[in-house]
Every structure is written in structure tokens, then in C-alpha cells.
N, C-alpha and C positions, 0 to 999 in steps of 0.2 A: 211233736207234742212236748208241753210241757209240765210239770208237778211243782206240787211245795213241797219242800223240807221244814224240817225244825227251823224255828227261829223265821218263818214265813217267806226266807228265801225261796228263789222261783231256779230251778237246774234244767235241763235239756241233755237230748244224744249229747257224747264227746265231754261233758262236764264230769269233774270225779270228784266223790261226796266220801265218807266216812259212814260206818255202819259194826255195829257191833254184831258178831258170830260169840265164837270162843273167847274169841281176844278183841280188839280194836282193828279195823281191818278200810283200807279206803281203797278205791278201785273207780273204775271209768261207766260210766254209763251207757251202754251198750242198745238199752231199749226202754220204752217205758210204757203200760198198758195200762186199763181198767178193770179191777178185780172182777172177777165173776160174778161175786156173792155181793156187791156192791159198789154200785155205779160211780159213788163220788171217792172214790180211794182209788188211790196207783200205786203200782206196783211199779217197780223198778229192779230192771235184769241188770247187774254190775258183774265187770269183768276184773278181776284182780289178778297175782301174783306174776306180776311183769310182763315184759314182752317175750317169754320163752315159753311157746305154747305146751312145753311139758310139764311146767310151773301155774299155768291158768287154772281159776277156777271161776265158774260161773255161779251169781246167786241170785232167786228173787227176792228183793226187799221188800217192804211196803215202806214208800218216801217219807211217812211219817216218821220211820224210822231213822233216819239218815238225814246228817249232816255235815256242813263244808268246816275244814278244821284250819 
């Protein structure tokens, strides 16, 4: 599956996007689904803080959110 981002780029699984939390934060794209509560919006599960899974955090984004920097 795939989504739009900002700027009407098109991302997929394995693609890593930018997304603001706290801070500015970019990570891998892990999954991407169809909101519940609305059909034409995606969500996007992103895996960040490297490859030391004591360091990982998972988030879901909404793609509209998120962009490639």
C-alpha cells in the first residue's frame, strides 16, 4: 500500500519520512493503514531511533502529517 505525504509525494513500507512529535523526528516506515473513522486518510506506523531495538520507538502517524526532508 501506498499514501501521500506533504507536498503530494507518494512513500510505501521501507521508505523513511520526517514527522514531528516533541522534536523533528524521521524513522522508516514500518506499515501503512486506513483510519477507522475515515476511509480516505492513512495512517502510517513509523519506526525510529536506530537499529538498537532498546532505542526503538514506534508511532502512528497520519501521512498527511509527514514528510521526506
Amino acid at each position: 500500500m501506498k499514501a501521500k505525504i506533504q507536498d503530494e509525494k507518494i512513500v510505501g513500507v521501507n521508505d523513511y519520512v520526517c514527522f514531528k512529535a516533541d522534536c523533528e523526528i524521521c524513522g522508516k516506515i514500518i506499515d501503512i493503514n486506513w483510519t477507522e473513522w475515515n476511509n480516505s486518510i492513512k495512517e502510517i506506523t513509523i519506526q525510529s531511533g536506530g537499529s538498537d531495538p532498546q532505542y526503538q520507538e514506534i508511532q502512528v502517524i497520519l501521512a498527511s502529517d509527514c514528510w521526506i526532508d
